[in-house]
C-alpha positions in Angstrom: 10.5 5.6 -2.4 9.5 7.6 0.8 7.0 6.3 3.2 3.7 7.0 1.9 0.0 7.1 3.2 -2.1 4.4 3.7 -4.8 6.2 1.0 -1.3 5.8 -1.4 -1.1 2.0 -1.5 -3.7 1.5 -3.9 -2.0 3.6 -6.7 2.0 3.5 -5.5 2.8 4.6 -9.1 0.9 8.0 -8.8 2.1 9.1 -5.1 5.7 8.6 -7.2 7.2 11.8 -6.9 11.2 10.6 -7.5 11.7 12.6 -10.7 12.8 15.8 -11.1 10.5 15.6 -14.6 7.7 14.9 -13.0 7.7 18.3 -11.3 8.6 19.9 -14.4 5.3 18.4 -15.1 3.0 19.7 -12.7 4.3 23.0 -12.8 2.2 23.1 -16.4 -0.8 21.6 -15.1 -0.8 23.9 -11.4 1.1 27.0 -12.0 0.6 29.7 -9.8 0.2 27.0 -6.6 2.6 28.2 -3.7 4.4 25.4 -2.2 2.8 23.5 0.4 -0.6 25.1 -0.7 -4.0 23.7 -0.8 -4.5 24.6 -4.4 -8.2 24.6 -5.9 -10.4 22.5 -3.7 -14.4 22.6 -4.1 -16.2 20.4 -1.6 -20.0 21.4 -2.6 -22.1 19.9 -5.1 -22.4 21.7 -8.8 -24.7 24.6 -9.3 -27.7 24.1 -10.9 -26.5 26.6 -13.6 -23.6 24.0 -14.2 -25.1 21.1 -13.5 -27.5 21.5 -16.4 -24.6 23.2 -18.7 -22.6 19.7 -18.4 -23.6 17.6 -21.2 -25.0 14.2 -20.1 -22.6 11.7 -20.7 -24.0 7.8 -21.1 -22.4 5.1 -19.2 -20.5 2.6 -21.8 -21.9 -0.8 -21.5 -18.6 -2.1 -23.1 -17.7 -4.3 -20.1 -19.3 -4.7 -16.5 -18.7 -6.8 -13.5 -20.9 -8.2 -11.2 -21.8 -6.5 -8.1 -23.7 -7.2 -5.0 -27.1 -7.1 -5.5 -27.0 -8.6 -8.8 -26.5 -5.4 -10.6 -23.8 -4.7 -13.2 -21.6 -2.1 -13.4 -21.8 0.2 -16.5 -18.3 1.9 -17.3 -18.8 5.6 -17.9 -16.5 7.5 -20.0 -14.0 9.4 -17.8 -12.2 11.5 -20.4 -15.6 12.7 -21.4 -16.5 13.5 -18.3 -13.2 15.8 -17.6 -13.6 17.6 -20.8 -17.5 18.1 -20.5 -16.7 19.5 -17.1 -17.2 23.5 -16.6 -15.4 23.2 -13.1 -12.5 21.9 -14.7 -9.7 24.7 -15.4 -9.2 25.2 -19.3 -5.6 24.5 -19.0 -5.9 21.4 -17.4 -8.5 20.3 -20.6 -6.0 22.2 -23.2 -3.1 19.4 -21.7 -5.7 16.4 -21.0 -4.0 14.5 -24.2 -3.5 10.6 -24.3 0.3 9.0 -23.1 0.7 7.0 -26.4 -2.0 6.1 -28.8 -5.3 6.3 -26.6 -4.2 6.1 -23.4 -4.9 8.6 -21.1 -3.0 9.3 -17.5 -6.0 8.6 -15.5 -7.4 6.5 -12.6 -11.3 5.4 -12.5 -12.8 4.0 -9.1 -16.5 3.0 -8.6 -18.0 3.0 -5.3 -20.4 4.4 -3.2 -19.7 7.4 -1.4 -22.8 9.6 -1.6 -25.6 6.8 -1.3 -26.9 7.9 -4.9 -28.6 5.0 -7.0 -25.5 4.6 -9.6 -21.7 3.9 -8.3 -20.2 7.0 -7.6 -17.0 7.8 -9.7 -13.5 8.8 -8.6 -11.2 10.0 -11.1 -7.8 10.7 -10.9 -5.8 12.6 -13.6 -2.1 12.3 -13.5 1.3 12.9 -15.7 2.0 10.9 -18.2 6.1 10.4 -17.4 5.8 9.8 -13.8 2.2 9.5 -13.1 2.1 12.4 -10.5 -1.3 12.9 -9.9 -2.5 16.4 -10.6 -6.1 16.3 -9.8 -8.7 14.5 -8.2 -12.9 14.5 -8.9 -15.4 12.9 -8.1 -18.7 12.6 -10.2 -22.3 11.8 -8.7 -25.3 10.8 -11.1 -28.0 12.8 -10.6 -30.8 13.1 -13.3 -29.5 10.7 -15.4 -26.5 12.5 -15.8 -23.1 12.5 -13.9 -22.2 16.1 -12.3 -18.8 16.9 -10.8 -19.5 17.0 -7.0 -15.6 17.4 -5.3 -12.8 18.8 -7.0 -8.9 18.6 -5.7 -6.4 20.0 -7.9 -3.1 19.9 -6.0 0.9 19.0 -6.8 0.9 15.4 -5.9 -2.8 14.6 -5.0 -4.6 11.3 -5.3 -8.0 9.9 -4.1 -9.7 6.6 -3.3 -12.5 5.2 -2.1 -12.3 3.1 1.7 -15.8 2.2 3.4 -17.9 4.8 1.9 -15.4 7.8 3.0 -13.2 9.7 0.3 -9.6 9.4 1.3 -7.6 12.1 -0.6 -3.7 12.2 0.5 -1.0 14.9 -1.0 2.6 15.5 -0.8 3.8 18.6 1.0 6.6 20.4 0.4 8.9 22.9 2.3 11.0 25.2 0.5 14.1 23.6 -0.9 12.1 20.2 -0.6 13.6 17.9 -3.7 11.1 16.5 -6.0 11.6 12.6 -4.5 11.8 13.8 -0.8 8.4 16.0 0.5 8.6 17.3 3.9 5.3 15.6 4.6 1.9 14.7 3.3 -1.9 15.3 4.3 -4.3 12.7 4.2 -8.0 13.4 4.5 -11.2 12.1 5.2 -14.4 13.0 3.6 -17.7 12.0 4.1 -21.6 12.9 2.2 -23.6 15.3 4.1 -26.4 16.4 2.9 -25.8 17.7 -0.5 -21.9 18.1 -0.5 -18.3 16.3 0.7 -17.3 17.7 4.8 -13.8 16.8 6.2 -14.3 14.4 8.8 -10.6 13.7 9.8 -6.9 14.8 8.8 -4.0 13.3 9.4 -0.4 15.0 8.7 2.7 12.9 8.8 6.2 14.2 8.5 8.8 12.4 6.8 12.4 11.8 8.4 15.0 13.7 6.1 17.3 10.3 7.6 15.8 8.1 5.1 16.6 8.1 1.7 18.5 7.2 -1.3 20.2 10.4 -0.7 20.8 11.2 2.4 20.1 14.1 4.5 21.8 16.4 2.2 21.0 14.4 -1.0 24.5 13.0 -1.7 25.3 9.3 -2.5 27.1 8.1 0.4 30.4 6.7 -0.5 30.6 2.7 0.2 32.5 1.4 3.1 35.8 -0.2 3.0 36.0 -3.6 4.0 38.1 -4.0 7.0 41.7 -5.3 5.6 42.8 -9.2 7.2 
């Protein structure tokens, strides 16, 4: 694996990009994306129009933890949430189908990034073969209902939650880039304002095309001969 972001080492398995099938993959869910693109990004809160078109979705008591405060987390539904959500491309609902049996390729974090009364929720949705993430939202209660405040739908994109901020980081690629070896990635900082998600920081790192299982040129290296007695 390449050197990765600091956002990345909460979820190594989704900034995995070392599969040729998992870019098969999010060609499906992102088609149309130019390399190295931003992709669909929406930083502002929901419409009011959409907010009240998304049907209220009830937070599953089925298992909570303890949290400071003495309050209890409620576990919300996250598939429901993705496929009750207008902002949420069609295609991406038409493939948003479970690995094996229920499972679903997605992440759930709770935390607080918009100071609302109710945990905030990150989710991420990735491939099931490789776990590449796809997309990244992040849902806000408000009303008694959770609403789809920050949306991220990039090749290689993943989001967590560190001190309050939204960290999302994603791979970039140059042309000719293989699948397990990005040029680079973006990580980025957002923070609540107001009503909505502003950047507060970005950081770019490029990777060395040195380092790597296959070399500069992707070739296996042959092994050394040991030096003869």
């Amino acid at each position: 694996m390449r050197g990765l972001g600091p956002a990345w080492s909460a979820r190594e398995r989704a900034a995995g990009v070392a599969a040729v099938a998992g870019l098969a993959a999010v060609g499906v869910f992102v088609a149309g994306c130019s390399t190295g693109g931003t992709g669909s990004r929406d930083e502002g809160a929901a419409r009011s129009d959409e907010a009240a078109s998304t049907a209220p979705v009830t937070p599953t008591p089925s298992a909570s933890l303890a949290t400071e405060g003495d309050t209890a987390l409620k576990k919300v539904d996250a598939i429901a949430l993705l496929k009750g959500d207008p902002k949420i491309g069609e295609r991406v609902k038409a493939d948003l189908k479970p690995c094996a049996a229920d499972v679903y390729p997605v992440d759930t974090s709770y935390g607080n990034l918009t100071n609302s009364t109710a945990p905030d929720i990150v989710v991420n949705l990735m491939t099931c073969g490789d776990s590449v993430g796809i997309g990244t939202y992040v849902f806000r209660e408000e009303n008694n209902r959770y609403t789809n405040v920050f949306t991220a739908e990039d090749p290689a994109v993943y989001a967590t939650i560190d001190r309050g901020d939204l960290i999302v980081t994603k791979q970039v690629y140059a042309k000719g880039d293989p699948v397990a070896y990005p040029s680079g990635e973006d990580v980025i900082t957002y923070r609540w304002t107001g009503n909505k998600f502003t950047q507060h920081d970005w950081v770019h790192n490029d990777f060395s095309k040195a380092v790597g299982d296959g070399g500069i040129d992707g070739s296996v290296p042959a092994p050394s001969e040991s030096p003869s007695n």
